[in-house]
C-alpha positions as a printed Julia matrix, in Angstrom:
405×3 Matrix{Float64}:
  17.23  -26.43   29.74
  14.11  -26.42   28.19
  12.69  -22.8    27.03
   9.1   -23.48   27.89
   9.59  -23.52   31.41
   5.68  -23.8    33.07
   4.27  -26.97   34.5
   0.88  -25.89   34.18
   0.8   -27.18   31.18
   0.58  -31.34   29.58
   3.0   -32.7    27.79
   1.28  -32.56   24.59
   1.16  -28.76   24.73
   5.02  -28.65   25.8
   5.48  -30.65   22.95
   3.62  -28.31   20.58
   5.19  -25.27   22.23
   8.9   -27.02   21.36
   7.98  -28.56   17.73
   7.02  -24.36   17.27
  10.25  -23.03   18.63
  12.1   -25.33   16.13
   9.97  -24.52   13.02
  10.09  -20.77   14.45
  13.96  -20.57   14.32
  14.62  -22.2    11.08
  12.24  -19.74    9.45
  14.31  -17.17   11.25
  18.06  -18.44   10.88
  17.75  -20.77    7.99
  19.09  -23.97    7.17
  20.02  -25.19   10.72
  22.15  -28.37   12.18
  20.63  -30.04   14.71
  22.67  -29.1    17.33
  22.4   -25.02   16.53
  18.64  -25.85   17.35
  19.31  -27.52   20.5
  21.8   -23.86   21.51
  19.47  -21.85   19.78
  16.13  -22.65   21.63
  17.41  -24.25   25.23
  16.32  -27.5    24.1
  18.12  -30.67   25.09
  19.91  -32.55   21.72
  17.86  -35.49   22.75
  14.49  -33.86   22.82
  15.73  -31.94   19.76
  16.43  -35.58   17.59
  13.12  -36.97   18.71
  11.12  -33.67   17.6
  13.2   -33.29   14.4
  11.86  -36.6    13.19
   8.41  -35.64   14.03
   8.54  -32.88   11.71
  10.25  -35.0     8.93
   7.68  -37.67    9.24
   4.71  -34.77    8.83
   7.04  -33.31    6.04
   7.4   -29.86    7.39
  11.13  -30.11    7.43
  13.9   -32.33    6.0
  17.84  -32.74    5.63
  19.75  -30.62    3.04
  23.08  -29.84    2.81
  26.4   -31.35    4.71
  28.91  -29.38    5.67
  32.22  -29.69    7.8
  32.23  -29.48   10.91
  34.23  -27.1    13.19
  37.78  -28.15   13.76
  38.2   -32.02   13.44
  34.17  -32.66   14.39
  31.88  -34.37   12.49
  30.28  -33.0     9.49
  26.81  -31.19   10.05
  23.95  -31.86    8.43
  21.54  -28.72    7.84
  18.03  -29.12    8.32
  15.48  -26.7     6.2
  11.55  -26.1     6.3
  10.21  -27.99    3.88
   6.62  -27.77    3.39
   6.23  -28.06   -0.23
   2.86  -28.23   -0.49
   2.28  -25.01    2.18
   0.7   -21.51    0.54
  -0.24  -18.55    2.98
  -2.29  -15.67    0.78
  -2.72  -12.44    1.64
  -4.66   -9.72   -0.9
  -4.83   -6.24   -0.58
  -7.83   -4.04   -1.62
  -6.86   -0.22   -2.44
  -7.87    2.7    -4.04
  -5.94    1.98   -7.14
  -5.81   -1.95   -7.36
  -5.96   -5.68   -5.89
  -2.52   -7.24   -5.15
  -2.55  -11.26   -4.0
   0.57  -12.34   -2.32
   1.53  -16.05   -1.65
   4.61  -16.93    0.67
   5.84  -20.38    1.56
   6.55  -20.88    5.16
   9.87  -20.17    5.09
   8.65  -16.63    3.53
   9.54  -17.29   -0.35
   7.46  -15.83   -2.49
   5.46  -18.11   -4.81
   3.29  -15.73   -6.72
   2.08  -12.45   -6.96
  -1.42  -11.25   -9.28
  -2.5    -7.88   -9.54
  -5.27   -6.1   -11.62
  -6.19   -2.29  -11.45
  -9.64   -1.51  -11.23
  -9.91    2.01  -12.35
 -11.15    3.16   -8.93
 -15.06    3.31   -9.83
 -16.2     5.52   -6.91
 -19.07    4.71   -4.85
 -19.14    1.51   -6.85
 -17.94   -1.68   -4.79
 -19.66   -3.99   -6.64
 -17.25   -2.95   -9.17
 -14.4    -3.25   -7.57
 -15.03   -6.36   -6.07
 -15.59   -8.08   -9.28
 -12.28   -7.45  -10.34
 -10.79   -8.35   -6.44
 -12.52  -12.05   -7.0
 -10.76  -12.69  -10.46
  -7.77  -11.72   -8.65
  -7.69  -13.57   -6.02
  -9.23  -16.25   -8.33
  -6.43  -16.83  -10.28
  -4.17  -16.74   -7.53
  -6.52  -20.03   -5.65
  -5.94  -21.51   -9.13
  -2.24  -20.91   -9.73
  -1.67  -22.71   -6.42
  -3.38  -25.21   -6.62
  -1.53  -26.19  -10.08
   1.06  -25.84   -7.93
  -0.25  -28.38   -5.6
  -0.32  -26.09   -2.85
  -2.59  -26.34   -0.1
  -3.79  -22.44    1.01
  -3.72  -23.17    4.7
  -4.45  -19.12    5.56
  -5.37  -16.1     3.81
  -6.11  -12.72    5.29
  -7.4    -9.44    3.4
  -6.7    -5.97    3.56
  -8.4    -3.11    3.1
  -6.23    0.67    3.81
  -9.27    1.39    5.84
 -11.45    1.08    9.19
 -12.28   -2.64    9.34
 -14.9    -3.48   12.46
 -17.59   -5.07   13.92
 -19.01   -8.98   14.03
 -18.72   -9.68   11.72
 -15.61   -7.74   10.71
 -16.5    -5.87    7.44
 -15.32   -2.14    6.15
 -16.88    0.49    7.9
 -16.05    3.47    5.44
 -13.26    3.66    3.03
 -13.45    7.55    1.9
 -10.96    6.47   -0.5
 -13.29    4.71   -2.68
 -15.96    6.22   -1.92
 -17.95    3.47    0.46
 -19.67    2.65    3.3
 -20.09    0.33    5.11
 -19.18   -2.91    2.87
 -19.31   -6.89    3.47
 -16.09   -7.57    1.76
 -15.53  -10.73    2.66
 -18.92  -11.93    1.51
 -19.38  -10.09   -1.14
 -15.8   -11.94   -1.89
 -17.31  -14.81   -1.76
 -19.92  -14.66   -3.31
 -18.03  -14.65   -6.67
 -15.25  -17.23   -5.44
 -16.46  -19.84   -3.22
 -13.33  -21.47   -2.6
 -12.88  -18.7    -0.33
 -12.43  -20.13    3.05
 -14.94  -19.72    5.97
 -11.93  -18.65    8.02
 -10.53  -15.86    5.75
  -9.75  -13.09    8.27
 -10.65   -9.35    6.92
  -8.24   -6.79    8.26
  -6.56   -2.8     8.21
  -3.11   -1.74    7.3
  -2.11   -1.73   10.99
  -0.29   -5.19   10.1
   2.19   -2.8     8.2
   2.88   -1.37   11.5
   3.48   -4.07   13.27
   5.71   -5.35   10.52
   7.92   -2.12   10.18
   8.21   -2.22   14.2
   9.05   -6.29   13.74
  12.37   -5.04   12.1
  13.18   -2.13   15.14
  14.28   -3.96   18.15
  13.37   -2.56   21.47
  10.98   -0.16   20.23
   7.17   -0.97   21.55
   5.76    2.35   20.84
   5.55    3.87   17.42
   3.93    6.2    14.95
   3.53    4.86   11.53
   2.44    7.36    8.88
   1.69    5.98    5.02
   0.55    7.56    1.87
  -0.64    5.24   -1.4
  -4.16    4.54   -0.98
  -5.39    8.26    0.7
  -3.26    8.57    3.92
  -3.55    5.88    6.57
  -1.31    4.43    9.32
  -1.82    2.9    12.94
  -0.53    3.51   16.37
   1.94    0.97   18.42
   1.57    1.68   22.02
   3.24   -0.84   24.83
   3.83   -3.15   21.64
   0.12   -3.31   20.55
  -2.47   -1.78   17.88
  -4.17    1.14   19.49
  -7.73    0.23   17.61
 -10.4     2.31   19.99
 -14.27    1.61   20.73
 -14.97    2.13   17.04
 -11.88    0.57   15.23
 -11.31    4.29   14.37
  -8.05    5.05   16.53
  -5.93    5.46   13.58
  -7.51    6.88   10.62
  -4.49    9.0    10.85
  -6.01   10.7     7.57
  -8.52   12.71    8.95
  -6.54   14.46   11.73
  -8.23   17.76   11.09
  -5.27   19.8    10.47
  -6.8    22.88    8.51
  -9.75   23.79   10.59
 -11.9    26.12    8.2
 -10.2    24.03    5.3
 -12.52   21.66    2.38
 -14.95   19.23    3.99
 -14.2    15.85    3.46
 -16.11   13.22    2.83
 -16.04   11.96    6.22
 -17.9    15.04    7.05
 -15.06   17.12    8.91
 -13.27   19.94    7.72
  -9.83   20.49    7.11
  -8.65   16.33    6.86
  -5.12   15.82    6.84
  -6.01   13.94    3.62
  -7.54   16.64    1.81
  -4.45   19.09    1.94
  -1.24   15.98    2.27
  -3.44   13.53    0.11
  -2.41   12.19   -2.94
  -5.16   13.28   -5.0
  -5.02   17.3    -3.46
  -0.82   16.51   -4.32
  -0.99   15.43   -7.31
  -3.36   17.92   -8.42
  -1.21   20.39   -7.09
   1.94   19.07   -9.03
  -0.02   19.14  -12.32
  -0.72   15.15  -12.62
  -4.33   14.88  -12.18
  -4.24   13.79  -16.08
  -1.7    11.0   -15.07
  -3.71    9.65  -12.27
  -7.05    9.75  -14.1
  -5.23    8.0   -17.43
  -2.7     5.44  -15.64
  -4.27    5.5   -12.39
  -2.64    6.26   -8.77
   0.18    3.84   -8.6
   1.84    5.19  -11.34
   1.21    8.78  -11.28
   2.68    8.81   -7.69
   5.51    6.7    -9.05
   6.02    9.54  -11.53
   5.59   12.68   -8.69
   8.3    10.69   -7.19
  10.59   10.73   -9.62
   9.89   13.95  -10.5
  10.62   15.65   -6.92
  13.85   13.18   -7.1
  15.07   15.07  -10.43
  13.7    18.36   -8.92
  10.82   19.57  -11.28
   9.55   22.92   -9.28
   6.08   21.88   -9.65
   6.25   18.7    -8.13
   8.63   20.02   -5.62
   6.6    23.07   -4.48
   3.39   20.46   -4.47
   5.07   17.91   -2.12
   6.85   20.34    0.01
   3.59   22.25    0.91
   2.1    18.6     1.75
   4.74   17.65    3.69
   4.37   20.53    5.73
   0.69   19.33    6.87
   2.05   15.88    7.62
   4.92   17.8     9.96
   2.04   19.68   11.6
   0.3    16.37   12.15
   3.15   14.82   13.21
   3.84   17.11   16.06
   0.23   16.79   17.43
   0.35   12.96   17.95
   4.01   13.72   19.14
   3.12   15.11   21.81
  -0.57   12.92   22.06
   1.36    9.84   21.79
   4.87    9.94   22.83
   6.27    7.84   20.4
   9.48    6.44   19.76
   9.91    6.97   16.52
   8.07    7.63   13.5
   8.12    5.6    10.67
   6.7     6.69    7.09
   5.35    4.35    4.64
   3.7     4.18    0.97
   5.25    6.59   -1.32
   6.26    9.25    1.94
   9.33    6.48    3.05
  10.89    7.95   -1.02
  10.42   11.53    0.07
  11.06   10.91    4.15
  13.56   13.88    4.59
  11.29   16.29    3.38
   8.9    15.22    5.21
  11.2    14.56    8.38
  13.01   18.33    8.52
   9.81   20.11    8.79
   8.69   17.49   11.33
  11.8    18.15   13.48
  11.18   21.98   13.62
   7.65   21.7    14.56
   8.56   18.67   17.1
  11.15   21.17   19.02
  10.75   21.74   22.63
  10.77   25.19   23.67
  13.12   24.98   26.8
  16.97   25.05   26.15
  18.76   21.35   27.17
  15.55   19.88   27.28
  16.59   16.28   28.24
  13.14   14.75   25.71
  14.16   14.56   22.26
  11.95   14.57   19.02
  11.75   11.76   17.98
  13.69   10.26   14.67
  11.06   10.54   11.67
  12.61    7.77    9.37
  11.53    5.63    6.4
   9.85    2.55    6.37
  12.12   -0.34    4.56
   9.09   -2.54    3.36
   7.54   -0.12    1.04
   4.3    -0.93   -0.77
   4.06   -4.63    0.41
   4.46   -3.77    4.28
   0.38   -4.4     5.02
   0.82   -7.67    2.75
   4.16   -8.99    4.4
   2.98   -8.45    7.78
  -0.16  -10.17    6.97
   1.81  -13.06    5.36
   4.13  -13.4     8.81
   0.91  -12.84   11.31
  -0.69  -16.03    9.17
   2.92  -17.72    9.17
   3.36  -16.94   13.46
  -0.29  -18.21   13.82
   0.55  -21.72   11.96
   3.96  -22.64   13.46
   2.34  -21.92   17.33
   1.19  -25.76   16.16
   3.06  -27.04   13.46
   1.51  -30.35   13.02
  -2.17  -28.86   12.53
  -0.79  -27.67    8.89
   0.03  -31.62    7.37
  -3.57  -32.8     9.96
  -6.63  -33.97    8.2
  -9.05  -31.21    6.87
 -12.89  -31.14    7.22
């Protein structure tokens, strides 16, 4: 029995729907035979020849191994995405450096370019110049490749809004409201017209990919300032102003420092990685060798259990527990999932958490609940920009090998 089950619909969007559930699972499961597709996805053995050579023909998948079959049946022979001349791009813009990531369609990784820009605040002109060469060479890499970039997406570890969709503030680098996109552009016009500019709430949704059965979910990060995004019924919780997550400036100390987003008392300006750092005696570090590796090195230091660094996370940690137990009991969560450089240091961030998350009546029957570590670290934004772009191709496989204008 078929999977896509509506008869709303024409055949040629049935057919599209079925092609996609075959690319969908061999991206998933890996080299396949055809008759695991046909169990896999519902589909007849028939139906599943006839679309398997339609994919072959457009190149998007083709035979690899052989291999026995079960008992005394006929050898198998495994099918695989193919694809070869498929790139997706995604490029991330923090306060530290720009990171281009290329997949294949089957989710191998075919490059990866980086360059720091030395975090010129106020300046994104600046930074931006050294974004383009980035993503520059990447464009050119590929294309000596003989890849064809059929998606890329951006992100920026702040608010993103508006029509069209540009940075509304990034505190972190000291901006306003910034074009990115064109200003992009402007430098590399091979840029396509349908690049899509997004937030880190794509590392959400790919942390809560890997957690089965869980549709609502606090994700926490610190790298670039403190960020994260909110997973309610299975979906982004944005708000009217594509502010409903700038986690960061919770105000948690209410006569604290203002911040530069004009409050007082930001959860970024006492959990932050600059006030941390500071605190652990690695401003030096961060101002020499810049953020990613001065965090790398508070890391390793609260690891091998330097007091300084210690005592400087632990009091940070603290504010994120305090947070933490306000959009507990805001939000209802799940579970709460820590990312950037907090998923290395997630118990000490997680015990404090639990205390403050503690119902006051005995046997209550609602738990806290679990604070754990993310599992895709500093590529989670990029990855699950890489799979949206990957989910959005395969819902109509044959587009990717159609004509171009």
């Amino acid at each position: 029995m078929s999977s896509f089950a509506s008869t709303s619909l024409v055949s040629g969007d049935v057919r599209t729907h079925n092609l996609s559930l075959l690319m969908r699972r061999l991206v998933e499961a890996g080299p396949s035979a055809r008759s695991e597709l046909a169990a896999a996805t519902g589909l007849a053995r028939g139906s599943v020849t006839a679309l398997v050579s339609a994919l072959a023909d457009s190149g998007l998948v083709r035979e690899t191994d052989v291999v026995p079959g079960e008992g005394a049946g006929r050898p198998k022979t495994l099918l695989t995405i193919a694809a070869d001349t498929v790139a997706l791009l995604a490029m991330q813009l923090d306060a530290d450096q720009a990171t281009c990531l290329a997949h294949d369609l089957s989710g191998a990784e075919l490059l990866r370019v980086s360059a720091h820009h030395g975090r010129p605040m106020g300046d994104p002109e600046a930074v931006l110049d050294v974004a383009a060469r980035v993503l520059g060479d990447a464009l050119t890499r590929l294309d000596a490749d003989g890849r064809d970039v059929a998606g890329i997406t951006v992100v920026m570890l702040a608010p993103v809004g508006g029509d069209p969709r540009i940075v509304l503030a990034d505190t972190d680098l000291g901006w306003g409201p910034v074009d990115v996109l064109a200003g992009l552009r402007r430098r590399e016009p091979r840029l396509p017209r349908n690049t899509t500019l997004t937030d880190d709430g794509l590392a959400a949704l790919a942390e809560a990919s890997l957690l089965p059965g869980v549709t609502d979910m606090l994700y926490l990060k610190s790298n670039s300032g403190i960020g994260g995004a909110i997973i309610t019924g299975g979906a982004l919780l944005q708000g009217s102003h594509s502010l409903g997550a700038a986690l960061g400036h919770l105000a948690v100390d209410y006569d604290g420092a203002q911040c530069d987003c004009g409050q007082r008392g930001c959860l970024v300006t006492v959990a932050g990685p600059d006030a941390v750092l500071a605190r652990a005696g690695l401003a030096a570090v961060l101002e020499r060798d810049g953020l990613t590796h001065a965090l790398e090195l508070l890391v390793d230091r609260v690891h091998s259990g330097d007091p300084e660094a210690t005592e400087a996370f632990t009091v940070a940690a603290d504010w994120v527990a305090r947070a933490i137990a306000i959009l507990r009991m805001t939000l209802d969560p799940q579970i709460v999932v820590l990312g950037g450089y907090w998923a290395e240091l997630s118990d000490l961030i997680g015990a404090p958490a639990a205390v403050r998350m503690r119902l006051a009546e005995p046997g209550s029957a609602v738990s806290a609940p679990p604070v754990v570590a993310g599992t895709l670290g500093a590529d989670a934004a990029l990855l699950g920009a890489l799979w949206q772009l990957r989910d959005e191709l395969l819902a109509d496989p044959l587009a990717l090998v159609a004509p171009r204008a």
